[in-house]
MOPAC internal coordinates of N, CA, C and O (Angstrom, degrees):
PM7 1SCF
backbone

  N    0.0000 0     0.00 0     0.00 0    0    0    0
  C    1.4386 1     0.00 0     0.00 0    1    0    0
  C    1.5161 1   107.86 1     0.00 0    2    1    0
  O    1.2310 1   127.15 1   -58.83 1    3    2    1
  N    1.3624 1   103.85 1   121.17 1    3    2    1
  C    1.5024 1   111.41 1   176.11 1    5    3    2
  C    1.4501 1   119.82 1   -64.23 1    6    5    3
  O    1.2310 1   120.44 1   -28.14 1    7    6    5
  N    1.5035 1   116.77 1   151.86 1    7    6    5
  C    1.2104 1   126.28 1   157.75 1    9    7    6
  C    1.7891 1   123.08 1   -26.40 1   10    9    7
  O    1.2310 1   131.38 1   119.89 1   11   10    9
  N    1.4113 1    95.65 1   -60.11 1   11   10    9
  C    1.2852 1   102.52 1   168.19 1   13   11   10
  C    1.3793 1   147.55 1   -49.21 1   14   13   11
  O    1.2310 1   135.75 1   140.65 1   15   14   13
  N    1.7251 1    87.11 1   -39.35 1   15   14   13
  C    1.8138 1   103.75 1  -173.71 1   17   15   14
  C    1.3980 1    87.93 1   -64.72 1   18   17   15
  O    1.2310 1   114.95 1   119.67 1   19   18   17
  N    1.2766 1   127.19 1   -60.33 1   19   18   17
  C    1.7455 1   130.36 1  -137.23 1   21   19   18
  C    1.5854 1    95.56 1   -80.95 1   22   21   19
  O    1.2310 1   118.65 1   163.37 1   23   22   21
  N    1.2671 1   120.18 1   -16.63 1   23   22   21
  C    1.6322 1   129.29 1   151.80 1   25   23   22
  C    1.7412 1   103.92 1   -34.90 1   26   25   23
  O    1.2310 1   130.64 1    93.19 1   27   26   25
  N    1.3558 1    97.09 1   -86.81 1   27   26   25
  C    1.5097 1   142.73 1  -171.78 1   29   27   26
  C    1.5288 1   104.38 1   -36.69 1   30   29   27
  O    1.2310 1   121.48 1   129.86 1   31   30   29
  N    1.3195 1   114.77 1   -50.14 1   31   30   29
  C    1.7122 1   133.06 1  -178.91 1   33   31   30
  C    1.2913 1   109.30 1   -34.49 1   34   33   31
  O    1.2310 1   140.55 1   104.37 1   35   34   33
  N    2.3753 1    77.73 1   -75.63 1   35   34   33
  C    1.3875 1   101.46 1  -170.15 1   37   35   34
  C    1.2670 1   121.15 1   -84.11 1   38   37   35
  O    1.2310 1   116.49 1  -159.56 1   39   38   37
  N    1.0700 1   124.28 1    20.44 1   39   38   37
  C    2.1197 1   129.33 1   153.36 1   41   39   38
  C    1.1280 1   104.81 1   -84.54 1   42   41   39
  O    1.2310 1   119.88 1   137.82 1   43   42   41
  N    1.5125 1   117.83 1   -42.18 1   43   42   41
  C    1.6649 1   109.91 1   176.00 1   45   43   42
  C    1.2188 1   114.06 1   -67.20 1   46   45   43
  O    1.2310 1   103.65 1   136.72 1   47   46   45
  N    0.8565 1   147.69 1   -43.28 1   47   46   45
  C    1.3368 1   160.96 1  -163.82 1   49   47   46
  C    1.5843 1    97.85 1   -65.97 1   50   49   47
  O    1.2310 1   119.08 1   133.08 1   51   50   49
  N    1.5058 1   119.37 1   -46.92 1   51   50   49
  C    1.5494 1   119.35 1  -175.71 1   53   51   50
  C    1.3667 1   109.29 1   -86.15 1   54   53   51
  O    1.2310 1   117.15 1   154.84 1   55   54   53
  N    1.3522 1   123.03 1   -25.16 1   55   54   53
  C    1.3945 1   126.72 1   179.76 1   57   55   54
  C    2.0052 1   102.41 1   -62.91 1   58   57   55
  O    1.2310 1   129.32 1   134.06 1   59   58   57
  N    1.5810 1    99.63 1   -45.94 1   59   58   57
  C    1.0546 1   108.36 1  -171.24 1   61   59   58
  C    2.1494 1   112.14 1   -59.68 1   62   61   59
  O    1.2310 1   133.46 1   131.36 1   63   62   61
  N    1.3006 1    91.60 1   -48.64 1   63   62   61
  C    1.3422 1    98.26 1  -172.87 1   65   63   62
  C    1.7804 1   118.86 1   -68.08 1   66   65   63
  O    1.2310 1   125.88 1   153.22 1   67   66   65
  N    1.7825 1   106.31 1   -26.78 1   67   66   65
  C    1.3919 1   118.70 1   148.74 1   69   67   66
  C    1.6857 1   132.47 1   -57.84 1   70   69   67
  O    1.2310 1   130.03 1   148.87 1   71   70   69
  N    1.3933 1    98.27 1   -31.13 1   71   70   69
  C    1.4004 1    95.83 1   167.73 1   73   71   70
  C    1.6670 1   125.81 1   -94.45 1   74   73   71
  O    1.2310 1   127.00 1   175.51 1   75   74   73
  N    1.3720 1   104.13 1    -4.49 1   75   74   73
  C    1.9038 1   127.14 1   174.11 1   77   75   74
  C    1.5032 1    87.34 1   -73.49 1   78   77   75
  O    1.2310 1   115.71 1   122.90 1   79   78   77
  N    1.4015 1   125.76 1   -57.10 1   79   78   77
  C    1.5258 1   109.05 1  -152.49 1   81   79   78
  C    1.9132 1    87.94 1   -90.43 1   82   81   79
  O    1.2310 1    98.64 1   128.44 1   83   82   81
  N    0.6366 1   155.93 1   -51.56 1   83   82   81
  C    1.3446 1   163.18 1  -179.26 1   85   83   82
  C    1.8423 1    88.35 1   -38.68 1   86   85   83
  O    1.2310 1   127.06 1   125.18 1   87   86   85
  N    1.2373 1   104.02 1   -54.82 1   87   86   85
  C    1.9045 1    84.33 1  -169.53 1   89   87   86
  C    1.9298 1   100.70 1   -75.08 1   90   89   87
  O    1.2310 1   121.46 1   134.64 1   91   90   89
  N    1.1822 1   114.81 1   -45.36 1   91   90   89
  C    1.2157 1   102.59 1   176.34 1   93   91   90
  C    1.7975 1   122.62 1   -55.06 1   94   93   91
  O    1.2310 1   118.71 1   138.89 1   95   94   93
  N    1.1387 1   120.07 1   -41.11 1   95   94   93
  C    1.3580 1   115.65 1  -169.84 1   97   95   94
  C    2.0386 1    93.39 1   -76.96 1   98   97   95
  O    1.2310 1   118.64 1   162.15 1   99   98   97
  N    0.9459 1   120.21 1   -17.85 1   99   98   97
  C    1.5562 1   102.93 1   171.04 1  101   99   98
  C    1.6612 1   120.16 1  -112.86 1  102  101   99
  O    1.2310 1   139.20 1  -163.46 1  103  102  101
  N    1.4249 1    80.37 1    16.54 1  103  102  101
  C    1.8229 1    87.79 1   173.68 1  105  103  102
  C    1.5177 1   105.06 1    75.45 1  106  105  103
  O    1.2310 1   102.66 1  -103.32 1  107  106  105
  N    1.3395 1   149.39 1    76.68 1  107  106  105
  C    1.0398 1   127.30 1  -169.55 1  109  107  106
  C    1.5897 1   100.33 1  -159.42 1  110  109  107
  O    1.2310 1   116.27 1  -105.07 1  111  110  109
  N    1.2582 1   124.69 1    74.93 1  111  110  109
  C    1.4209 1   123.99 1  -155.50 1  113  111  110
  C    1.9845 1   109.43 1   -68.23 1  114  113  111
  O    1.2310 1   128.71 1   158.34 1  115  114  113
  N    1.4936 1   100.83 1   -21.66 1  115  114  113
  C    1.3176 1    99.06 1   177.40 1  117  115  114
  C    1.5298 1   120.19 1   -68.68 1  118  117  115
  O    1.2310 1   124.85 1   156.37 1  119  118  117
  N    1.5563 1   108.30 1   -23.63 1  119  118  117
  C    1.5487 1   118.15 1  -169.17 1  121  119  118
  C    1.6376 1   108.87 1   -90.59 1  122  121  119
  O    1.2310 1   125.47 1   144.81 1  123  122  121
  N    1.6872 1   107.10 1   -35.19 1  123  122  121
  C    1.2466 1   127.18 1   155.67 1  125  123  122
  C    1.4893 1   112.56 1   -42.05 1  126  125  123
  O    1.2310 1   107.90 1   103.61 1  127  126  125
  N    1.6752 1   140.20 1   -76.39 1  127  126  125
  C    1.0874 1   160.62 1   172.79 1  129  127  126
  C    1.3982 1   107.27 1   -28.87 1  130  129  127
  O    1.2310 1   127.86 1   125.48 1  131  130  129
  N    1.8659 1   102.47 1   -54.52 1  131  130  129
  C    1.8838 1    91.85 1  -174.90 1  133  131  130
  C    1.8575 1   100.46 1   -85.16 1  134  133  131
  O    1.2310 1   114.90 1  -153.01 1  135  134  133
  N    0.9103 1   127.27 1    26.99 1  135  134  133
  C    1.7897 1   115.48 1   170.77 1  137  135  134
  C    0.9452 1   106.87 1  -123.11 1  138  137  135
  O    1.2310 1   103.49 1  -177.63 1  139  138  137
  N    1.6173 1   147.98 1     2.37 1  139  138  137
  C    0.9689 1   164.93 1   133.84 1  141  139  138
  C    1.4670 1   110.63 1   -45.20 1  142  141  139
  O    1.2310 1   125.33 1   117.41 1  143  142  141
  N    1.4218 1   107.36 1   -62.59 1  143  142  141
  C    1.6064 1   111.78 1  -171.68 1  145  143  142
  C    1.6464 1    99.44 1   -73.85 1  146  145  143
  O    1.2310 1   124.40 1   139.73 1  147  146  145
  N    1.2841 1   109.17 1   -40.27 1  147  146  145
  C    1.7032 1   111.37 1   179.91 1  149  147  146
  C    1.9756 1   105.57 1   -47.10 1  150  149  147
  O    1.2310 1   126.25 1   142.33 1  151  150  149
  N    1.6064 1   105.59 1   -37.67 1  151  150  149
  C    1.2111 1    93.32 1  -178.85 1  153  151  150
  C    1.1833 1   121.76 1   -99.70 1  154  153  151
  O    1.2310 1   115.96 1   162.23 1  155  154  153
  N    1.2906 1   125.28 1   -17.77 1  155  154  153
  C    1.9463 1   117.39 1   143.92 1  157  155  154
  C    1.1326 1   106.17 1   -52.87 1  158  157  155
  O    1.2310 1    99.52 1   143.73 1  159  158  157
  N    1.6368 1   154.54 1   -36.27 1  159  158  157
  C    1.2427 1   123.15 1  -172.16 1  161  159  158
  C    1.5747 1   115.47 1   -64.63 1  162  161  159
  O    1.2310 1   128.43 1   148.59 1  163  162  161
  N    1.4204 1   101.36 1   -31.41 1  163  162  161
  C    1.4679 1   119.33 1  -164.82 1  165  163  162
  C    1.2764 1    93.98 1   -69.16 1  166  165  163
  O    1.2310 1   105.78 1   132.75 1  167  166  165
  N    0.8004 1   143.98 1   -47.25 1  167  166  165
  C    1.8109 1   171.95 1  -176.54 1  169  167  166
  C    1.7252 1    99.10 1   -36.86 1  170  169  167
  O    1.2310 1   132.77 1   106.14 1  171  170  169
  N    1.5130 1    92.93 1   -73.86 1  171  170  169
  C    0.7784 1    88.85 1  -159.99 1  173  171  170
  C    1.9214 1   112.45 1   -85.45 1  174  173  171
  O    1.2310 1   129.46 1   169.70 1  175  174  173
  N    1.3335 1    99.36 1   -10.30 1  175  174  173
  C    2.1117 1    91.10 1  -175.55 1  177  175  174
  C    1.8298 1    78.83 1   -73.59 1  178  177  175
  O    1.2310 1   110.91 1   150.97 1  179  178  177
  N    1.0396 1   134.70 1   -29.03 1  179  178  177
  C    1.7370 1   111.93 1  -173.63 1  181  179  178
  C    1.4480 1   102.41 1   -42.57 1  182  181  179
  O    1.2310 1   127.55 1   132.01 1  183  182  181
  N    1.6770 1   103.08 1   -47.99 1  183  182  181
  C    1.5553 1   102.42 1  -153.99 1  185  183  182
  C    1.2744 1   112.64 1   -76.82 1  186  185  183
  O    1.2310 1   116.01 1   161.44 1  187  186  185
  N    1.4125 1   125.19 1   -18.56 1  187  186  185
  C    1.2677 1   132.29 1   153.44 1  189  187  186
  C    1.4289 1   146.36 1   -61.78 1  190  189  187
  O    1.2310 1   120.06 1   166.69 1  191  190  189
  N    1.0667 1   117.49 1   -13.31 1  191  190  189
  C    1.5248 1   165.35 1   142.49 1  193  191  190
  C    1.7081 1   103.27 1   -67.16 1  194  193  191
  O    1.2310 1   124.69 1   118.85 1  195  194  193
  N    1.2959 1   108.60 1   -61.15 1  195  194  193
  C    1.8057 1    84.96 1   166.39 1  197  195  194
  C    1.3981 1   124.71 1   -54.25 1  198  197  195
  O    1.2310 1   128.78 1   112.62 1  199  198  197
  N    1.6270 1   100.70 1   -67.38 1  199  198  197
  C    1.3821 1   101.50 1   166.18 1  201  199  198
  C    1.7276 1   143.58 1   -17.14 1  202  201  199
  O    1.2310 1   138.75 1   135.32 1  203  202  201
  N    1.2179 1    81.25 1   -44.68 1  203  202  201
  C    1.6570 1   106.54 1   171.61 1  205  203  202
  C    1.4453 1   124.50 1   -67.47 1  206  205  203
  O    1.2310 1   127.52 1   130.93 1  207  206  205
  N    1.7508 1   103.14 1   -49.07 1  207  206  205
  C    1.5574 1    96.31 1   177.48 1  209  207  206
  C    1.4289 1   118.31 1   -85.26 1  210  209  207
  O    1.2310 1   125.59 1   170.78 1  211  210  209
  N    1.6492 1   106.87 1    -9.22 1  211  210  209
  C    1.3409 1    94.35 1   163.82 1  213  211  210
  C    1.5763 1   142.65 1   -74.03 1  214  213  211
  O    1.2310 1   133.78 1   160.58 1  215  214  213
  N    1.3175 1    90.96 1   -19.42 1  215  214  213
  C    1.8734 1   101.94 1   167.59 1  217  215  214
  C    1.8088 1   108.30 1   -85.03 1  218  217  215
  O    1.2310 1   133.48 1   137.76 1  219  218  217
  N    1.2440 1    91.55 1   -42.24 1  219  218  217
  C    1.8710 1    91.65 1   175.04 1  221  219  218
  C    1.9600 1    95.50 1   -44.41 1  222  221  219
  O    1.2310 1   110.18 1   106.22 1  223  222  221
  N    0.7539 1   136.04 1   -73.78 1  223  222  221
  C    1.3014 1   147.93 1  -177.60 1  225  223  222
  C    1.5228 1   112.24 1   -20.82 1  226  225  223
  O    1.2310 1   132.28 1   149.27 1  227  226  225
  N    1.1570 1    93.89 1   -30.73 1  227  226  225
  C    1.9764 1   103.60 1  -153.11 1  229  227  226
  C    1.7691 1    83.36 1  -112.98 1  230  229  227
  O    1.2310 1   115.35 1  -174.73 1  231  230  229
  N    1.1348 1   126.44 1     5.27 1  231  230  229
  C    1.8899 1   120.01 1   169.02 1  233  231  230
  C    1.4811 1    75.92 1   -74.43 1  234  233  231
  O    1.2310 1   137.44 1    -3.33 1  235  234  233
  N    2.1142 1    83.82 1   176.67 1  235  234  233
  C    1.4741 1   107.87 1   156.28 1  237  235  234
  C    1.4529 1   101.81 1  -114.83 1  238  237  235
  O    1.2310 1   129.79 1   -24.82 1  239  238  237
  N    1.4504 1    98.73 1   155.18 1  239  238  237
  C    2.0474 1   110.70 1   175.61 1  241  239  238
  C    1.3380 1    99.05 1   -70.42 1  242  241  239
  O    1.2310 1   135.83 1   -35.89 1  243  242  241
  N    1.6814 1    86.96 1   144.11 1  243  242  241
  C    1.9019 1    96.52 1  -176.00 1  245  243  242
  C    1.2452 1   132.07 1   -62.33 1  246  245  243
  O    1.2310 1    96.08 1   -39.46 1  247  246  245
  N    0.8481 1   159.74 1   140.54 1  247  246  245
  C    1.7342 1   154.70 1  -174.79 1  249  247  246
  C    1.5784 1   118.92 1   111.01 1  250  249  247
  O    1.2310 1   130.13 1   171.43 1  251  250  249
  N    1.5616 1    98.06 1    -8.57 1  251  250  249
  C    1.4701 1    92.65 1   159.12 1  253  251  250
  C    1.4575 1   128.06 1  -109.75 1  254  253  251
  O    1.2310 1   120.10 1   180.00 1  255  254  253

């Protein structure tokens, strides 16, 4: 997992959790609803990205 992605994740993840309290403090369950899901998506490509470097790990380097 690149530098970038885990950049990328974790902005979504804060965008998401800024727009959870932003819909709750003005009452707004629809604006609430999508920053929630913004931060399970984020959630979850992390965990997929784990997933990933843990088998990347378990290859062998090329040339042998």
């Amino acid at each position: 997992m690149g530098v970038g992605d885990k950049a990328r994740n974790k902005m979504q993840q804060i965008q998401g959790r800024m727009r959870a309290a932003t819909g709750s403090a003005i009452d707004d369950p629809n604006m609430r609803a999508r920053g929630r899901s913004d931060e399970r998506i984020a959630h979850l490509k992390r965990a997929g990205e784990k997933v990933k470097d843990a088998f990347r790990s378990r290859r062998r380097p090329r040339g042998y």
